[in-house]
RODO-2510 file (C-alpha; in nm, 4 decimals, decimal comma):
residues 509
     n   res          X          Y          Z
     1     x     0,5579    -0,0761     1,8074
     2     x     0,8022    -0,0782     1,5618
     3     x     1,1658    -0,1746     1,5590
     4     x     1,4838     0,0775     1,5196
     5     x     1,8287    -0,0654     1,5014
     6     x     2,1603     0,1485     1,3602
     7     x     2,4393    -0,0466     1,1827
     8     x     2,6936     0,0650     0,9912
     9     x     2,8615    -0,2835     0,9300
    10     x     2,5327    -0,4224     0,7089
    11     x     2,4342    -0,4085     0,3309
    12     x     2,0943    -0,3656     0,3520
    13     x     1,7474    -0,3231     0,5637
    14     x     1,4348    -0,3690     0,4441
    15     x     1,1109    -0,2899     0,6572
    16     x     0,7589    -0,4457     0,6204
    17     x     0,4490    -0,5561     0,7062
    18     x     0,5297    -0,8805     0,8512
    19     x     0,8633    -1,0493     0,9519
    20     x     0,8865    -1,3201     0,7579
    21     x     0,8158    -1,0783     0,4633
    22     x     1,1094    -0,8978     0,6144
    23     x     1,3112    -1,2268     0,6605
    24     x     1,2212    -1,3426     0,2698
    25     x     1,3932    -0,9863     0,1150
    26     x     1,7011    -1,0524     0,3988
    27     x     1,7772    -1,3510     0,2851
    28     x     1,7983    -1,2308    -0,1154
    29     x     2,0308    -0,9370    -0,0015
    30     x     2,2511    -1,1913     0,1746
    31     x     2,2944    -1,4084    -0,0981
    32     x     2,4195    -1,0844    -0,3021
    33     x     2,0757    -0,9304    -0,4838
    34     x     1,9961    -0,6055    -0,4807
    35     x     1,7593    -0,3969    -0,3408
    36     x     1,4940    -0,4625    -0,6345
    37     x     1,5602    -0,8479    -0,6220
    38     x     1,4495    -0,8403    -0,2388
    39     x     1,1571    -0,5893    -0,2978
    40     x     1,0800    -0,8297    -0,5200
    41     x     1,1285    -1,1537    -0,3073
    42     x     0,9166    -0,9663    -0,0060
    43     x     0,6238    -0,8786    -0,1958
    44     x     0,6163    -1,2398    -0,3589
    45     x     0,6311    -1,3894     0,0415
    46     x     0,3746    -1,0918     0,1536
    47     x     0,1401    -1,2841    -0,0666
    48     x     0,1112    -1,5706     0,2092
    49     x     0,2323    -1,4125     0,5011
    50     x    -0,0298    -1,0932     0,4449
    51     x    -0,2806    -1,2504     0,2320
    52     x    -0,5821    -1,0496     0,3893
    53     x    -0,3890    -0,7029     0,2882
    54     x    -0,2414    -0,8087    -0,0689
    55     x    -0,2381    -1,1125    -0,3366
    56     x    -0,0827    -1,2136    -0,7059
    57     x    -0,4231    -1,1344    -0,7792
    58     x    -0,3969    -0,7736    -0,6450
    59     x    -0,2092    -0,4453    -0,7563
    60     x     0,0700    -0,2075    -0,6823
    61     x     0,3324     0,0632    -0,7658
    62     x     0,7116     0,0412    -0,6860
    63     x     0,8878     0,3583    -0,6481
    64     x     1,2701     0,2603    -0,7592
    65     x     1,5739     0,5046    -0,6736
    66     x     1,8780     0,3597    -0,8576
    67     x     2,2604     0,3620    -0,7323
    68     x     2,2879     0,5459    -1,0940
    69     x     2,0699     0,8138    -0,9893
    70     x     1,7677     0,6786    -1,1823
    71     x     1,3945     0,7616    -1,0778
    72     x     1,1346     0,5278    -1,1756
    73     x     0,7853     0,4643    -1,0768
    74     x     0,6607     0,1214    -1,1928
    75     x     0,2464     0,1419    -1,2040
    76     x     0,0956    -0,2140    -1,1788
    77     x    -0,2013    -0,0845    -1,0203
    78     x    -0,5386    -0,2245    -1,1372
    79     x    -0,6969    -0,1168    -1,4798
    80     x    -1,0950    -0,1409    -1,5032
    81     x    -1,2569    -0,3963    -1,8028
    82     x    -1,2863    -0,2805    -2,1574
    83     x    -1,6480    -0,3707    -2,1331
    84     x    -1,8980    -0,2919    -1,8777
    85     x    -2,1239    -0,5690    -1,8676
    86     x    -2,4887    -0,5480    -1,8100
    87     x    -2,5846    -0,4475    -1,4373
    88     x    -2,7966    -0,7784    -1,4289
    89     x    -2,5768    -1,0102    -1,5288
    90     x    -2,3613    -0,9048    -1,2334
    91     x    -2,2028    -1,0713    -0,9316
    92     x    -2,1392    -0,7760    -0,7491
    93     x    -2,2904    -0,7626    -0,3752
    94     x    -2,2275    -0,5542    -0,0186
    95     x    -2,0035    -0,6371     0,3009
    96     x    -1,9981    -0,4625     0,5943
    97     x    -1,5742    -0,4439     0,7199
    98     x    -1,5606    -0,3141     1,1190
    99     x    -1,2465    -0,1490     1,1974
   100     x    -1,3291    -0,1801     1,5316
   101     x    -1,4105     0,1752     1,6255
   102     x    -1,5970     0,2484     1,2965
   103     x    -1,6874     0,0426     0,9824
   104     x    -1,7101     0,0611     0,6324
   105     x    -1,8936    -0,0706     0,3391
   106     x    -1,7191    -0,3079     0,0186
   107     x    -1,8474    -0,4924    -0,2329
   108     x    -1,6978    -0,8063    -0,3180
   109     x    -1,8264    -1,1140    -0,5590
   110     x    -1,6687    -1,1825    -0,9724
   111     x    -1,8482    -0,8109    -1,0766
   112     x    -1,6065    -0,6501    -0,7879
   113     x    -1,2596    -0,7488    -0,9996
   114     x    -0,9934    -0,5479    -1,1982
   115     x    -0,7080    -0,6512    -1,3822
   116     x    -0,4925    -0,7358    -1,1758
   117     x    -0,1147    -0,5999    -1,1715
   118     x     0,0692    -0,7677    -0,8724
   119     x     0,2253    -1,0785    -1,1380
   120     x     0,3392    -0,8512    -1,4555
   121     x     0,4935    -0,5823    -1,2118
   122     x     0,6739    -0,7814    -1,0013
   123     x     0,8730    -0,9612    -1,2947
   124     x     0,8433    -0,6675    -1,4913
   125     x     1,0707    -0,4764    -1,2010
   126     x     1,2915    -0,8135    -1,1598
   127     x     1,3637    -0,7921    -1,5439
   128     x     1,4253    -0,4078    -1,5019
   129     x     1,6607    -0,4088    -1,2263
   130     x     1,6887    -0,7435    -1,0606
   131     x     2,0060    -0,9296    -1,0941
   132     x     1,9194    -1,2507    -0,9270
   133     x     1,7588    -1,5589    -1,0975
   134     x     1,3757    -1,5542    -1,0901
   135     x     1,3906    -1,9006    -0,9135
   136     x     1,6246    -1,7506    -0,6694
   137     x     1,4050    -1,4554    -0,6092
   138     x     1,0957    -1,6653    -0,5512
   139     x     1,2515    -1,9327    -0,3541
   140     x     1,1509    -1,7956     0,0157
   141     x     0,8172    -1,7280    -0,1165
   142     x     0,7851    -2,1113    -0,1956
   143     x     0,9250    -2,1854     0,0667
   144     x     0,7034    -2,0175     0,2981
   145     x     0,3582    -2,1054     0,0968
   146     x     0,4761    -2,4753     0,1085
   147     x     0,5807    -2,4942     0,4980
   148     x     0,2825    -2,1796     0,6116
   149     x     0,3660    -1,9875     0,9094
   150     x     0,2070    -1,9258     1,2246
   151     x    -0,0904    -1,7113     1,2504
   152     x    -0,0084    -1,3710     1,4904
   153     x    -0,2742    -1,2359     1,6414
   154     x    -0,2401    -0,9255     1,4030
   155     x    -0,3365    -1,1753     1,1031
   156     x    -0,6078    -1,3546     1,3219
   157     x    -0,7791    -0,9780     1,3432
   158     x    -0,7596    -0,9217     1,0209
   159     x    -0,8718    -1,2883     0,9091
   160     x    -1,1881    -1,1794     1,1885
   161     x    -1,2026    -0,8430     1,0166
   162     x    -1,2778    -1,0156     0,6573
   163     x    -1,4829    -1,2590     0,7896
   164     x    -1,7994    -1,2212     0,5500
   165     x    -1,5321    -1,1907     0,2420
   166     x    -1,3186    -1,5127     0,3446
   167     x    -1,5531    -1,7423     0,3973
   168     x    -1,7728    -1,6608     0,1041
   169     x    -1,6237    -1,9691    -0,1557
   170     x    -1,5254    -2,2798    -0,0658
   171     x    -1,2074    -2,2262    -0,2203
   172     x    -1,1539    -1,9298    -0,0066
   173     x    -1,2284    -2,1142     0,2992
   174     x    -0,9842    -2,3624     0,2217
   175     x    -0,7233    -2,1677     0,2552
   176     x    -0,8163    -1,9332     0,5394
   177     x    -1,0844    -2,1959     0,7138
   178     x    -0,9320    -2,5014     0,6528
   179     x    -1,0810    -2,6540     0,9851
   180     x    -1,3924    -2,5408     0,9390
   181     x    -1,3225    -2,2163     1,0834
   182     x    -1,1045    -1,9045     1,0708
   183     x    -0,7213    -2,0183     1,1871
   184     x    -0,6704    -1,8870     1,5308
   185     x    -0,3638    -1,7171     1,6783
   186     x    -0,0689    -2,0178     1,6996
   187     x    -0,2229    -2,2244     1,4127
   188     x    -0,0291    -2,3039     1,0916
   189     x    -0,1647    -2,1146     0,7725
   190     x     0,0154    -2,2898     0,4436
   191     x    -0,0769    -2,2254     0,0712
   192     x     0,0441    -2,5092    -0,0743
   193     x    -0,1226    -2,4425    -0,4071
   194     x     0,0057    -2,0804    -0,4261
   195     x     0,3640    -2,2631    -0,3853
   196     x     0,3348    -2,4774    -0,7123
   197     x     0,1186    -2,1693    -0,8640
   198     x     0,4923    -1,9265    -0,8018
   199     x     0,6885    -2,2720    -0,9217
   200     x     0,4796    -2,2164    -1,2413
   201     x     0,4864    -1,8838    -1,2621
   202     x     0,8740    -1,8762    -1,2504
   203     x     0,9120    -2,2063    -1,4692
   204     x     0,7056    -1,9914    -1,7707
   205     x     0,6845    -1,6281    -1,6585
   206     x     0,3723    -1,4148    -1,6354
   207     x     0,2505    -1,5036    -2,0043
   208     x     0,1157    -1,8124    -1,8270
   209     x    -0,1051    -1,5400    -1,5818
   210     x    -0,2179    -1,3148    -1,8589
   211     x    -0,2385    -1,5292    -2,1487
   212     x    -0,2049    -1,9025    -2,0477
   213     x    -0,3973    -2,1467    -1,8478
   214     x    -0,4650    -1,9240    -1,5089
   215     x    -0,6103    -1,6538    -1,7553
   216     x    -0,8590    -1,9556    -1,9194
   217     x    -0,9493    -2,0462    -1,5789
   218     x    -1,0252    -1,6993    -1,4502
   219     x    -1,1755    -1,5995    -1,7364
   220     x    -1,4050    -1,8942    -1,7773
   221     x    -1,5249    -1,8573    -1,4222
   222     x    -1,5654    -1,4598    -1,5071
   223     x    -1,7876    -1,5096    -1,7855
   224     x    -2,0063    -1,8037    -1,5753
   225     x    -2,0222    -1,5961    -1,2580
   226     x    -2,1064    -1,2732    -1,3396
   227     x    -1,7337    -1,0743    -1,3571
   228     x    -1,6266    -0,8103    -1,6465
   229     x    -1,3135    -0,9593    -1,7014
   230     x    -1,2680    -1,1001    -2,0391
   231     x    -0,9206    -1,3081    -2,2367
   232     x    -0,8943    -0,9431    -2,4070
   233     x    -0,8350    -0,7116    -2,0794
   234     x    -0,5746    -0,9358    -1,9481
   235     x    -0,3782    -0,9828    -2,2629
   236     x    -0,3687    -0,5988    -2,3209
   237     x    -0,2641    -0,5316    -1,9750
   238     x     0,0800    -0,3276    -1,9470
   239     x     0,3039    -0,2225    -1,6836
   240     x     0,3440     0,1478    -1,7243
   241     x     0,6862     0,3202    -1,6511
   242     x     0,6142     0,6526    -1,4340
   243     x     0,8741     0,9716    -1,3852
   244     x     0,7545     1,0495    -1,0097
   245     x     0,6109     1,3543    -0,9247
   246     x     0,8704     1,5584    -0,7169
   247     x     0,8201     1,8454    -0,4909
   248     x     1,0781     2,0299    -0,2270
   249     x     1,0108     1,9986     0,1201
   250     x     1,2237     2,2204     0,3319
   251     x     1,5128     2,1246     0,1773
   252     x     1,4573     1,7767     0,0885
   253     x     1,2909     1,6603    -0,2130
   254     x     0,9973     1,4121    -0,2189
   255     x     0,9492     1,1938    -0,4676
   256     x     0,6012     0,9708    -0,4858
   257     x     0,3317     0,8660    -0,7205
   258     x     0,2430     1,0572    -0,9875
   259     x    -0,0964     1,1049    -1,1759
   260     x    -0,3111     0,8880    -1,2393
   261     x    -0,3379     0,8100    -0,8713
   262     x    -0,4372     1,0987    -0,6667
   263     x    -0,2484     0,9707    -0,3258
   264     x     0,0737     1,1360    -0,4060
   265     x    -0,0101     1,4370    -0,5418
   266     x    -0,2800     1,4826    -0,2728
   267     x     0,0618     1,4213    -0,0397
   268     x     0,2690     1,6866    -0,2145
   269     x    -0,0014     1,9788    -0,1938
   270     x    -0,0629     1,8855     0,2094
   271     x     0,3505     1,9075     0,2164
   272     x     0,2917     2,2605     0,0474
   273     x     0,0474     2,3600     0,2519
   274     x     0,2117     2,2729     0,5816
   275     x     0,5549     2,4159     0,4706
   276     x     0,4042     2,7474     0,3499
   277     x     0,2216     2,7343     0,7472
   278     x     0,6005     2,6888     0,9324
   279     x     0,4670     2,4121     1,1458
   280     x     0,8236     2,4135     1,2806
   281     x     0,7564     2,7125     1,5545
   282     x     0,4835     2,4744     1,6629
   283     x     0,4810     2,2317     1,9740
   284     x     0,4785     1,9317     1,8476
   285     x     0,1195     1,8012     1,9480
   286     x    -0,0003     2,1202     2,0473
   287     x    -0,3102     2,2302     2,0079
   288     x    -0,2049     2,4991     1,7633
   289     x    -0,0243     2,1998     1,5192
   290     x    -0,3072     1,9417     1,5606
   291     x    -0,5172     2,2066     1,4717
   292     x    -0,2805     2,3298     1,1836
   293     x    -0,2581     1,9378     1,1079
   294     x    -0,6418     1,9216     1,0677
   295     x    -0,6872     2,1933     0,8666
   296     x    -0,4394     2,0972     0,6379
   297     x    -0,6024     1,7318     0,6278
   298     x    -0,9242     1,9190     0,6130
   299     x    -0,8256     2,1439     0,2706
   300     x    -0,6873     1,8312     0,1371
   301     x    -0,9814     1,6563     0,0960
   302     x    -1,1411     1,9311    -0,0189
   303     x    -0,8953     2,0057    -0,2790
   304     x    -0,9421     1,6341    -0,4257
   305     x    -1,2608     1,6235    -0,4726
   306     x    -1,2642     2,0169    -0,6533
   307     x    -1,0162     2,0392    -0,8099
   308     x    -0,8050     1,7375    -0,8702
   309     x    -0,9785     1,6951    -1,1595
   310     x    -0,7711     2,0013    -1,3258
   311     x    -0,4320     1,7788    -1,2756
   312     x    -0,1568     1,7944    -1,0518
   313     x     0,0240     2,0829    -1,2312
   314     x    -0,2593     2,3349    -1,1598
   315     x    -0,3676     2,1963    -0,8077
   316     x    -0,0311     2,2493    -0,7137
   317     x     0,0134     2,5755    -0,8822
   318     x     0,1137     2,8781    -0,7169
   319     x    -0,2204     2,9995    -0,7455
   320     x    -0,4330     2,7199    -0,6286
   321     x    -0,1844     2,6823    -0,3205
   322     x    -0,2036     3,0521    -0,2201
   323     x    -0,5688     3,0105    -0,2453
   324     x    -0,5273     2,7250     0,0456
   325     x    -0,3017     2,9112     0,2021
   326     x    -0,4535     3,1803     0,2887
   327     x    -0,8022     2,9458     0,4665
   328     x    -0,4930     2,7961     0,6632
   329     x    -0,4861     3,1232     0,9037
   330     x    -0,9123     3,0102     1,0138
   331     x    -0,9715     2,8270     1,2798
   332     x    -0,8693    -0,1420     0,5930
   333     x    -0,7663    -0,0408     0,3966
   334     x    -0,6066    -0,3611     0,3106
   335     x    -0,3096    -0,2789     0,2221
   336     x     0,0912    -0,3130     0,3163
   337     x     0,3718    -0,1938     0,2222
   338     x     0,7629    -0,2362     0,1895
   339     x     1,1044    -0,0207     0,2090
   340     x     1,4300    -0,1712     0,1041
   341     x     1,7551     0,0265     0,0903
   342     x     2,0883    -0,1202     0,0049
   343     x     2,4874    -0,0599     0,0491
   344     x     2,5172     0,0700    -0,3223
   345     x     2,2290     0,3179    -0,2740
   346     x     1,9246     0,1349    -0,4346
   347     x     1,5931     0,2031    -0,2669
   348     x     1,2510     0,0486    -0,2971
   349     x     0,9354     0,1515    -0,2124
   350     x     0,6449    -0,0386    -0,2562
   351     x     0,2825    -0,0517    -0,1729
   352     x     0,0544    -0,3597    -0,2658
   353     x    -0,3429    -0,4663    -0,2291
   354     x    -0,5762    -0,7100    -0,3262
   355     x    -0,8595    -0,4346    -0,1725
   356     x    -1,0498    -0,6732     0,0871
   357     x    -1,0299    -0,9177    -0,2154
   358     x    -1,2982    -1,0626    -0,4159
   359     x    -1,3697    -1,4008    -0,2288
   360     x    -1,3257    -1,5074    -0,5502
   361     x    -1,0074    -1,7515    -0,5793
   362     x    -0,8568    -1,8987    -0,9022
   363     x    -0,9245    -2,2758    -0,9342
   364     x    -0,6039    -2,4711    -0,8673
   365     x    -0,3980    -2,1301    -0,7712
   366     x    -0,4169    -2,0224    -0,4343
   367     x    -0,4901    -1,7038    -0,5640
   368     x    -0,7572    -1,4851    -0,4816
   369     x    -0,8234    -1,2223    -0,6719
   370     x    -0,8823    -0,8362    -0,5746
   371     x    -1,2308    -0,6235    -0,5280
   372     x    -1,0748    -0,2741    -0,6973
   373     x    -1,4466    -0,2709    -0,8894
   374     x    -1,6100    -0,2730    -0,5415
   375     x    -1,4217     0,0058    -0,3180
   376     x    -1,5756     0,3422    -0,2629
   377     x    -1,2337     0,5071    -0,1699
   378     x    -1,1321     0,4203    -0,5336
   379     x    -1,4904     0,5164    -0,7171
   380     x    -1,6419     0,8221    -0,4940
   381     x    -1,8706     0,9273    -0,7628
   382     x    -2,0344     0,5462    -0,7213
   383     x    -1,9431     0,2115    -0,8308
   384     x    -2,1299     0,2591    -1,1582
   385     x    -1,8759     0,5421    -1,2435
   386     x    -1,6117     0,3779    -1,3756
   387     x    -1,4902     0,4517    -1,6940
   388     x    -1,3614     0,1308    -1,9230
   389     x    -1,0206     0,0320    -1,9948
   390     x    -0,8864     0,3236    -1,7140
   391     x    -0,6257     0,2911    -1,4712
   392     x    -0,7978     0,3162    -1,1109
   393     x    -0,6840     0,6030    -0,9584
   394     x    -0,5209     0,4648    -0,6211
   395     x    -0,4666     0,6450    -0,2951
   396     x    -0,1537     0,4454    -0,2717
   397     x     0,1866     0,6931    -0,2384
   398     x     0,5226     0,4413    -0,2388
   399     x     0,7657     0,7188    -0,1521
   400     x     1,1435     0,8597    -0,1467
   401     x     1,3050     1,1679     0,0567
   402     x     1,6014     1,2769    -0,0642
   403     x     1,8807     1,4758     0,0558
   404     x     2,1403     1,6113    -0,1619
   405     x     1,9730     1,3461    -0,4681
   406     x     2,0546     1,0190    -0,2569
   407     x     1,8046     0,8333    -0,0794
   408     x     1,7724     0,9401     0,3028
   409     x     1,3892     0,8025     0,3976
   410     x     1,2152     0,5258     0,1811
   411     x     0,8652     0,4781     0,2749
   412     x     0,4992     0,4053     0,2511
   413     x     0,2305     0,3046     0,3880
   414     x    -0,1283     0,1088     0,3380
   415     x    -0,4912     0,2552     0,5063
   416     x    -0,6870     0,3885     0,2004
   417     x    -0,7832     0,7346     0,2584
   418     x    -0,5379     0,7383     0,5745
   419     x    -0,2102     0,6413     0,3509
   420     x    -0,1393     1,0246     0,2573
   421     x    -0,2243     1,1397     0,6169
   422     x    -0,0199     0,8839     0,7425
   423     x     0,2660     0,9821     0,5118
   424     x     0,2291     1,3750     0,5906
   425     x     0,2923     1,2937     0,9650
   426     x     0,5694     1,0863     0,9566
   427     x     0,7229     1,2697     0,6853
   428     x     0,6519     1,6297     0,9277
   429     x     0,8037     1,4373     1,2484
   430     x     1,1136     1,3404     1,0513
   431     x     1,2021     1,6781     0,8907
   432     x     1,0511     1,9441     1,1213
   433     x     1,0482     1,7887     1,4549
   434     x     1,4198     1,5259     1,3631
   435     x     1,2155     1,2600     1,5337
   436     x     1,4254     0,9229     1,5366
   437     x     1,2335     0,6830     1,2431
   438     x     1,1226     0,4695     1,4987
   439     x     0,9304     0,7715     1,7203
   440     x     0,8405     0,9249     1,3784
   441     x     0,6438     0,5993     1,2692
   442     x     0,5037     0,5183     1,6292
   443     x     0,4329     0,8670     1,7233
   444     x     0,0208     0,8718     1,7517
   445     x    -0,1618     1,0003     1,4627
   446     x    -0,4872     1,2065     1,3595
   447     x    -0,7009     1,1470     1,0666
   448     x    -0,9442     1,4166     0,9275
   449     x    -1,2370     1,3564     0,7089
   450     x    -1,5679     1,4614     0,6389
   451     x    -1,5841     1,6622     0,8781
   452     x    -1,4745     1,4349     1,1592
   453     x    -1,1772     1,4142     1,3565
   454     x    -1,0066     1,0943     1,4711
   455     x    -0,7337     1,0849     1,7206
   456     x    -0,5372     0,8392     1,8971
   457     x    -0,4446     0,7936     2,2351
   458     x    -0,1912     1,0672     2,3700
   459     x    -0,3547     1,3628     2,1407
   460     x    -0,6113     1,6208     2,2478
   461     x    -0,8423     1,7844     2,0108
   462     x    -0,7910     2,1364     1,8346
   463     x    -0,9596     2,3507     2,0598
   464     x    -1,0746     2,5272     1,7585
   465     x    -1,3731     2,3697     1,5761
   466     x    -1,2599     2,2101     1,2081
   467     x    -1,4777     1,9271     1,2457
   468     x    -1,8104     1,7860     1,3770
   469     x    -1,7147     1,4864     1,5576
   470     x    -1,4561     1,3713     1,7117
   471     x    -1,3801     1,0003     1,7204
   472     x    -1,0933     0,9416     2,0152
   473     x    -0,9682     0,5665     1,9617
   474     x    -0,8817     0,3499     2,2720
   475     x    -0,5226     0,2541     2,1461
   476     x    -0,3246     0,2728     1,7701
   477     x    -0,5337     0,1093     1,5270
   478     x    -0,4587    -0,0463     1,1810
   479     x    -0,7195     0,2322     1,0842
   480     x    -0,4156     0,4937     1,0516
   481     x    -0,2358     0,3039     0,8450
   482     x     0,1015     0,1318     0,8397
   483     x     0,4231     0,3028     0,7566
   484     x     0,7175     0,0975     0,7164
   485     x     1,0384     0,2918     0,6795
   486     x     1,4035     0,2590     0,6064
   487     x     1,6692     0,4989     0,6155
   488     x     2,0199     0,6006     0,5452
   489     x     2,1963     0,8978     0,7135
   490     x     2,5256     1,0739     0,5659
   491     x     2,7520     0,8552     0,7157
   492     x     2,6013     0,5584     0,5849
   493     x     2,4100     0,4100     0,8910
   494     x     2,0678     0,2307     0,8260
   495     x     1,7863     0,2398     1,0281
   496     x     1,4766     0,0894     0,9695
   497     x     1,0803     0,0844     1,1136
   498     x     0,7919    -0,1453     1,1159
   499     x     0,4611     0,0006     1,2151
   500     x     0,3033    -0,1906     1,4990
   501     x    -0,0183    -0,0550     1,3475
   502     x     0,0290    -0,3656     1,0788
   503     x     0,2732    -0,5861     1,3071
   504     x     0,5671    -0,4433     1,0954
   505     x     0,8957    -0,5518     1,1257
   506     x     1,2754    -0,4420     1,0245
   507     x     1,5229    -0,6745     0,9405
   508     x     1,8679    -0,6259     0,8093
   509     x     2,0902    -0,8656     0,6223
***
């Protein structure tokens, strides 16, 4: 499970999806940056010591909380091609991904890849906000790509996971197969090609990504291998600066990702919905708030795919909630995330993917690039729906609680559909049932969805019927997501959580 510790003596804690991405944003608040500069330095190391959940050639959102009172959300999430290119021409092809207790279909290949956002946000926050040198920043990053760490047996699954997608090239094999097989548990995993790819990227900036010799190469092999992407669609990619969406939550106010993406304001209307219910004179894990969970899970999903369309002011309307309201009374995703707060009151939340990835890696770069084109989560009218030069609309909800306008809870989470049922939970256990973080983030978890109900271990079903299966897993699975949290309460303590769902780890500096 994950970790809880309460100081009051350090200047920062950061939370995340593996220690040594943990360890990377430490050491940047020890040597006096901020809590951007080691959002910044984490994500950078995530990209070797996660590199089946996210990659420079993936995408992300930050959700940024200054000491000044500012509220930003930074959208480097992937944008589709200008140009579709002709269905035959196209490299696009299934894989099957087993959870272990259910599975799900991507598709992968040169026809499965989006811009990518993970490079221009990262140095577009640094540039923001950071106050450290770049080559500061990036140094643990290098440093871990050069030396490679130890494979956990949390990687190892998720290597076995992504088997059919990381042995697909033989430049994707080198790095995760370099012995002719998958890297076990105990063996050393180094990128030492990603290492002098983040040298480069720091020596000329992202210019060199978007415009410079990586974009020749990727675009040359696009063109040759069947992929949309074109010189054009990364040299017009942007960074877009976001004002969260906000919404009140018995007292506190949540701030997460607006519009485009649909997982924040899909979070906000469950947060409605289970406020205007008063889960608090509920049990916790009763049968009565499971059930009241599920339902709420259950209108959710129905609400996104009827009426998110209309836009997050009218789905969360008055109207449109009291319509909810009133039906409350019947009876992989590879992702990760990371949470930094610091002494001054920064916060950083932020939530990064490569999909399942492409198996498509960048000659000479370490770097493979994502498969946004080729998840159904992200295109449920079909993988031929996608409109051109269109910002995917991601589940992914970086988030902020607030409590009197200062940061109290930064978190997040990865798991596709699961990220804004993960969220609701944790967020319901902290405020209605004052959980500790740590027993808010471990606490077990359902997750509702057409029509079927999964549960871990430790929950009983609804005893009213919401659903027509129920799926009861044998122990926590990565399936539900991973929430890694941070948190400051008034008298200045920090506390911080990594989900043993995704081997998550705390650290503070």
């Amino acid at each position: 499970m994950g970790t809880r510790t309460t100081l009051s003596t350090t200047c920062g804690v950061i939370a995340a999806g593996h220690a040594e991405t943990a360890a990377a944003g430490v050491k940047i608040l020890r040597l006096g940056g901020n809590a951007f500069d080691a959002a910044v330095a984490g994500m950078l190391a995530s990209f070797v010591a996660e590199a089946t959940l996210t990659s420079a050639g993936g995408s992300g959102f930050l959700l940024a909380h200054t000491a000044t009172g500012e509220d930003i959300l930074f959208d480097f999430f992937s944008q589709t091609p200008l140009r579709r290119r002709a269905a035959r021409e196209v490299n696009f092809y299934p894989v099957s991904v087993n959870f272990g207790d259910a599975a799900q279909e991507f598709h992968i290949g040169p026809g499965s890849m989006a811009v990518p956002g993970n490079v221009a946000g990262l140095f577009h926050v640094h540039r923001r906000l950071g106050r450290l040198p770049m080559a500061v920043v990036a140094a643990p990053a290098v440093a871990l790509a050069k030396n490679g760490l130890l494979v956990s047996d949390f990687q190892s699954f998720c290597q076995s996971v992504l088997e059919p997608i990381l042995l697909a090239t033989p430049e994707a094999r080198q790095i995760f197969a370099p012995v002719g097989r998958l890297l076990a548990p105990g063996e050393r995993l180094s990128m030492p090609e990603f290492a002098d790819t983040l040298e480069w990227l720091v020596a000329e900036g992202p210019a060199v990504f978007y415009e410079g010799e990586i974009a020749r190469r990727l675009v040359a092999d696009s063109e040759r291998l069947g992929g949309h992407l074109t010189a054009r669609d990364l040299r017009e990619y942007r960074v877009i600066e976001r004002v969260p969406l906000g919404c009140g939550y018995r007292g506190y106010r949540v701030l997460t990702n607006p519009e485009p993406s649909a997982g924040g304001t899909l979070i906000a209307f469950a947060l409605r919905l289970l406020e205007q219910a008063d889960c608090i004179r509920q049990s916790y894990a009763s049968p009565e708030h499971l059930g009241l969970l599920a339902n709420v899970m259950r209108l959710t999903d129905e609400a996104r795919r009827h009426d998110f369309a209309s836009g997050s002011e009218a789905l969360l309307s008055a109207g449109t909630l009291a319509r909810y309201v009133r039906r409350l009374t019947k009876p992989w995703g590879s992702t990760t995330h990371l949470s930094v707060l610091d002494e001054e009151g920064n916060a950083a939340s932020v939530t990064s993917t490569n999909g399942e990835g492409s198996a498509y890696v960048i000659p000479g770069t370490g770097i493979m690039v994502n498969n946004m084109l080729g998840e159904d989560d992200l295109h449920p009218e079909g993988f031929e729906s996608w409109a051109e030069n269109r910002r995917i609309a991601s589940m992914m909800a970086p988030s902020l609680v607030l409590e009197d306008g200062r940061p109290w809870v930064v978190l997040g989470s990865g798991g596709s559909k699961r990220i804004r049922t993960a969220l609701l939970q944790v967020i319901s256990n902290l405020v209605d049932f004052q959980m500790p973080l740590s027993e808010a983030v471990a606490s077990p978890r359902l997750h509702w969805e057409n029509h079927v109900l999964h549960l871990e271990p430790g929950l009983l079903a609804p005893t009213h019927s919401l659903h027509d299966a129920v799926i009861r897993w044998r122990e926590q699975n990565f399936f539900f997501g991973g929430v890694h949290a941070v948190a400051c309460d008034a008298l200045g303590n920090l506390t911080g959580s990594g989900d043993g769902r995704r081997n998550g780890a705390a650290r503070f500096s």
